[in-house]
TISEGU-35675 format. One record per atom (N, C-alpha, C): x, y, z; residue in one letter; atom name. Coordinates in steps of 0.1 Angstrom, whole numbers, m for minus. Layout:
<nodes>
+-------+-------+-------+---------+-------+
|  east | north |    up | residuo | atomo |
+-------+-------+-------+---------+-------+
|     X |     Y |     Z |       A |    CA |
...
+-------+-------+-------+---------+-------+
</nodes>
This chain:
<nodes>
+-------+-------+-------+---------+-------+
|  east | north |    up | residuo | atomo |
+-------+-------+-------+---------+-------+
|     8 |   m12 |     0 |       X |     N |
|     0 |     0 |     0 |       X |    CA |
|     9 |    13 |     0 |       X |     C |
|    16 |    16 |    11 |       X |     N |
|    30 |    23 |     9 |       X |    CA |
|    34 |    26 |    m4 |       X |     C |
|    39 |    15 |    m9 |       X |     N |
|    46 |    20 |   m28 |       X |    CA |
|    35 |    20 |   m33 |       X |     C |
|    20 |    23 |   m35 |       X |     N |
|    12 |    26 |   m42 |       X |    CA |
|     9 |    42 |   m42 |       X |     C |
|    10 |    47 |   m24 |       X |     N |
|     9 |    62 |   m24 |       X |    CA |
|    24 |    67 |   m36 |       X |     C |
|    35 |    62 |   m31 |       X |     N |
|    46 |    67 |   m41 |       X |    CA |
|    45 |    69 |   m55 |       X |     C |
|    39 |    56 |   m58 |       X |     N |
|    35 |    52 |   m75 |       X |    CA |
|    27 |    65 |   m82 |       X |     C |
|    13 |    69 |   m72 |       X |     N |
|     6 |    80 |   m76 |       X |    CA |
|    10 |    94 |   m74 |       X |     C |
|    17 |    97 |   m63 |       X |     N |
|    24 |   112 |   m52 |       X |    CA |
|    40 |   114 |   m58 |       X |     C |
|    45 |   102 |   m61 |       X |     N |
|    56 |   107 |   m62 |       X |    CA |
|    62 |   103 |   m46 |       X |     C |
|    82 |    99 |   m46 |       X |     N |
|    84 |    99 |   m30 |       X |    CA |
|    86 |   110 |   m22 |       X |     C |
|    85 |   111 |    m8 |       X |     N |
|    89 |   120 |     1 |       X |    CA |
|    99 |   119 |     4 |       X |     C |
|   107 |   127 |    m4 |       X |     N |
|   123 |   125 |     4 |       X |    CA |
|   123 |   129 |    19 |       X |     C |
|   128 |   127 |    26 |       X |     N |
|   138 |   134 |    40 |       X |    CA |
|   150 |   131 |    39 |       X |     C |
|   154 |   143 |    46 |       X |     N |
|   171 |   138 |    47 |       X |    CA |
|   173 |   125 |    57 |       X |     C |
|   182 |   121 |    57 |       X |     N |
|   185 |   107 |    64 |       X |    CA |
|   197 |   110 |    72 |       X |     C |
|   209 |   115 |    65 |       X |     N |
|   222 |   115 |    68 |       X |    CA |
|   229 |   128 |    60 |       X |     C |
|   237 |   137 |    68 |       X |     N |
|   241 |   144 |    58 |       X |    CA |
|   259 |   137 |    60 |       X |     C |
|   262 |   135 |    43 |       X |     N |
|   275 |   133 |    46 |       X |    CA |
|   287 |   146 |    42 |       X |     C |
|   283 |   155 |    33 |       X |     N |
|   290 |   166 |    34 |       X |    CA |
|   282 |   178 |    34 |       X |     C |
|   285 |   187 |    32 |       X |     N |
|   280 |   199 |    24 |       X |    CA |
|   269 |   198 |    17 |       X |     C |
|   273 |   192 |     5 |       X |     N |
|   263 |   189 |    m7 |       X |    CA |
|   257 |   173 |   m11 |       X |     C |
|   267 |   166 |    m3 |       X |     N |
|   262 |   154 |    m3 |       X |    CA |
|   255 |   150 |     6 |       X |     C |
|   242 |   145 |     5 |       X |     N |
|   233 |   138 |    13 |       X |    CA |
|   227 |   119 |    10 |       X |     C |
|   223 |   117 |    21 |       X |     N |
|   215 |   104 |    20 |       X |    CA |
|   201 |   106 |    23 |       X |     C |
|   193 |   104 |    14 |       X |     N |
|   175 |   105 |    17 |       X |    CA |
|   169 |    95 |    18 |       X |     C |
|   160 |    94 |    28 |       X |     N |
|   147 |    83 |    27 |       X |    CA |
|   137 |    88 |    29 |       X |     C |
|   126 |    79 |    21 |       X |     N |
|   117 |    82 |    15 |       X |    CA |
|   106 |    81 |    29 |       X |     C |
|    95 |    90 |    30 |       X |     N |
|    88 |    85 |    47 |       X |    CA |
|    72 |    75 |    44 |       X |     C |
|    73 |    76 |    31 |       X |     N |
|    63 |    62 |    29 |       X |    CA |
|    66 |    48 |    28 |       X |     C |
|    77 |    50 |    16 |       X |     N |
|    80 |    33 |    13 |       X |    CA |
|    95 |    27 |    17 |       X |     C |
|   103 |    40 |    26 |       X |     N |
|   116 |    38 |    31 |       X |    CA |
|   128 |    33 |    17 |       X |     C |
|   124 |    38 |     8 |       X |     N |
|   135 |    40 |    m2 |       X |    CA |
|   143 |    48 |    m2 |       X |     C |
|   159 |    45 |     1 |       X |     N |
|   171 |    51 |     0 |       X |    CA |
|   173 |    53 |    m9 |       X |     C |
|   179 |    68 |   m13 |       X |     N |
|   184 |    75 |   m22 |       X |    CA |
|   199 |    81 |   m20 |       X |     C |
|   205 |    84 |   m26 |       X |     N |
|   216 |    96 |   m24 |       X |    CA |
|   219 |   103 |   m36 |       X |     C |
|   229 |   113 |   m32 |       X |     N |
|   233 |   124 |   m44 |       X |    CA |
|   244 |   118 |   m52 |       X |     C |
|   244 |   118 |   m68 |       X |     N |
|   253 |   112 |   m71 |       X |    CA |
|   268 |   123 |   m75 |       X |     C |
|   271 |   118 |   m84 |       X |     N |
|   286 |   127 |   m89 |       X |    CA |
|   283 |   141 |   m94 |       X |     C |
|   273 |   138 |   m97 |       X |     N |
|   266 |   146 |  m110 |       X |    CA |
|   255 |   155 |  m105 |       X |     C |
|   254 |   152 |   m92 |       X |     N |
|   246 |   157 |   m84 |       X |    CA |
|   231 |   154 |   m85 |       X |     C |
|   226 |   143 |   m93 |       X |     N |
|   213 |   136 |   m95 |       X |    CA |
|   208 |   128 |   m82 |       X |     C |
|   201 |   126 |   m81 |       X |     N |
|   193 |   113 |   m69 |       X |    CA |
|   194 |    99 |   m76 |       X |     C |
|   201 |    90 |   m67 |       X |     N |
|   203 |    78 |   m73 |       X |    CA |
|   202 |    68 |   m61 |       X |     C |
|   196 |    54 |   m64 |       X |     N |
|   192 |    44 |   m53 |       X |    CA |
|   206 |    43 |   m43 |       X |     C |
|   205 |    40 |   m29 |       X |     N |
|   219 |    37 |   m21 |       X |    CA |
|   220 |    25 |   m21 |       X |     C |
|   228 |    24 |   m32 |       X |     N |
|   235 |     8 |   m31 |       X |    CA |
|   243 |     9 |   m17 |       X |     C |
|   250 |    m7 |   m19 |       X |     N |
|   265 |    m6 |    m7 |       X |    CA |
|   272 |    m1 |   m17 |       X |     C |
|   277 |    m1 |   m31 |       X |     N |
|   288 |     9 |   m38 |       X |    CA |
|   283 |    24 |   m29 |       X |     C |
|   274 |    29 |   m35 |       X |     N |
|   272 |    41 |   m28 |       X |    CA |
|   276 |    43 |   m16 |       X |     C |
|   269 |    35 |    m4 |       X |     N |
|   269 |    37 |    13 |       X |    CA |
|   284 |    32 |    14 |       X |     C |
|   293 |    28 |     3 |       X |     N |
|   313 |    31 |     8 |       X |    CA |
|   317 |    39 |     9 |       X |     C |
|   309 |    47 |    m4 |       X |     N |
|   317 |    61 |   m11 |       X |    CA |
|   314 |    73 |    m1 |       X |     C |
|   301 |    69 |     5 |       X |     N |
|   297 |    79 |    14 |       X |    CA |
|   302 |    80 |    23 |       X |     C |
|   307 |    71 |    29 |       X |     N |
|   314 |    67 |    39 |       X |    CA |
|   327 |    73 |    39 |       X |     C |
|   333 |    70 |    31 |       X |     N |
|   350 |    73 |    26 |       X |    CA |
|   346 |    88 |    24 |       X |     C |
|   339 |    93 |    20 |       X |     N |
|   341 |   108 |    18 |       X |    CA |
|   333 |   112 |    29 |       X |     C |
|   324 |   112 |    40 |       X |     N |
|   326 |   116 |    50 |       X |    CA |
|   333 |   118 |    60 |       X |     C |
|   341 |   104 |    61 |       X |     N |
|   356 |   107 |    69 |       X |    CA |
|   364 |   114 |    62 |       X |     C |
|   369 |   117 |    53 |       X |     N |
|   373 |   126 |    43 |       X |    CA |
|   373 |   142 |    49 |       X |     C |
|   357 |   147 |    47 |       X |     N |
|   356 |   156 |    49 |       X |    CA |
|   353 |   161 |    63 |       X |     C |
|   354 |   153 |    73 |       X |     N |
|   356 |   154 |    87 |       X |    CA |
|   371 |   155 |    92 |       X |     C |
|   378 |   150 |    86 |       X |     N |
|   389 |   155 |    90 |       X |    CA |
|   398 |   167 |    83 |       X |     C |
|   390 |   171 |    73 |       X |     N |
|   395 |   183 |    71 |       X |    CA |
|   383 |   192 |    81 |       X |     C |
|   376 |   197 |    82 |       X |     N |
|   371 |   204 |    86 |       X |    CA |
|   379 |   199 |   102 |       X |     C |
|   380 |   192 |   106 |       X |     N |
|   390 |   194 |   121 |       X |    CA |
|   402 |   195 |   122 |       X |     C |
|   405 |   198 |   107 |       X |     N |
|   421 |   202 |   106 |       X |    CA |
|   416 |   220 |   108 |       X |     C |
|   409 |   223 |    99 |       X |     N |
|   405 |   232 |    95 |       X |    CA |
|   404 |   244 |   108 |       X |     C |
|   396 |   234 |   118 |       X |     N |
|   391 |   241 |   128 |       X |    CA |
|   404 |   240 |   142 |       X |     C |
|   408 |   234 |   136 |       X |     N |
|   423 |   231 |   149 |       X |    CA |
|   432 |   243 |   143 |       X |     C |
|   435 |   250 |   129 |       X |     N |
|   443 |   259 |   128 |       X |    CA |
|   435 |   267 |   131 |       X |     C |
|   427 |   273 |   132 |       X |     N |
|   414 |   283 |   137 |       X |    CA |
|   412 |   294 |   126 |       X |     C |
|   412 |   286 |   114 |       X |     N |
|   408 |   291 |   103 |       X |    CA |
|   396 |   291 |    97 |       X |     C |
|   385 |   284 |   106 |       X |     N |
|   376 |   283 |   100 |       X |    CA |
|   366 |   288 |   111 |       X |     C |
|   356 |   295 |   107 |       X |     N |
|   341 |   309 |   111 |       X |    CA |
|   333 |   301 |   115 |       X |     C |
|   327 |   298 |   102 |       X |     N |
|   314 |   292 |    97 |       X |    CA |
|   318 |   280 |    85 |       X |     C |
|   302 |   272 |    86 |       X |     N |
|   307 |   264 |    76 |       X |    CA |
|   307 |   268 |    61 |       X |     C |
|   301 |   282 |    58 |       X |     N |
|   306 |   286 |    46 |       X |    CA |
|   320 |   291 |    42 |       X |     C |
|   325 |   293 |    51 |       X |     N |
|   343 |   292 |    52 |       X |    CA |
|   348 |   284 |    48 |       X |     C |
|   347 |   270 |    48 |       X |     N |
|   352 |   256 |    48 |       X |    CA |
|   351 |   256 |    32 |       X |     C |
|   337 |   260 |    23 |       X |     N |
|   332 |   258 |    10 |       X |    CA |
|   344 |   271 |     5 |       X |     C |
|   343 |   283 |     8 |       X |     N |
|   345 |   297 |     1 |       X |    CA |
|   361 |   292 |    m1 |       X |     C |
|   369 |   287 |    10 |       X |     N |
|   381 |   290 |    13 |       X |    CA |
|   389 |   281 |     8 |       X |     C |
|   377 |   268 |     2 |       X |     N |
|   384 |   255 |    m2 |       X |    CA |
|   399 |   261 |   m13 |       X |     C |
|   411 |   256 |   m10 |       X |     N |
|   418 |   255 |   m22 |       X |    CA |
|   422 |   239 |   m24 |       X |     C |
|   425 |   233 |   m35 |       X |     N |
|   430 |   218 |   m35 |       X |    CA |
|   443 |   220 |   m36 |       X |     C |
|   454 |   217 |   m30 |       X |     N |
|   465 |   210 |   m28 |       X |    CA |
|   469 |   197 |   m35 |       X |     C |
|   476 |   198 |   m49 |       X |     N |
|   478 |   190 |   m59 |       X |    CA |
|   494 |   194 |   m56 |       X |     C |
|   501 |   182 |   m57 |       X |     N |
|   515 |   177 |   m54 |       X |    CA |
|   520 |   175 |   m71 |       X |     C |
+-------+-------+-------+---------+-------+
</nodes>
């Protein structure tokens, strides 16, 4: 009954999990379908490929942002986005 409201409404995303900034994990509050953001920035099912990647770049971006915040370079979390530079070797 659940995936039938979906079938005709459309899903209800909620957020689920934020893993960065721009990346999120959604579930759906009718029929509990996971989603997340992909490369490209589209909505795509959460596989386990996905829930690694999310993974891996959550820790990722947790430890920079506590690098970040340990030199005391960082305000707000729009600081973290504005002030990004990449470090290529």
């Amino acid at each position: 009954m659940k995936s039938l409201y979906c079938s005709f409404f459309g899903h209800q995303y909620e957020v689920s999990k934020n893993v960065t900034y721009h990346v999120k994990e959604y579930k759906c509050s009718h029929c509990n379908t996971q989603v997340t953001t992909s490369g490209n920035g589209h909505l795509t099912p959460l596989t386990p490929k996905y829930k690694e990647i999310n993974s891996v770049l959550s820790r990722i971006h947790n430890r920079r942002v506590a690098r970040i915040k340990q030199n005391g370079n960082l305000k707000t979390h729009e600081d973290v986005i504005l002030n990004f530079t990449p470090h290529f070797s």
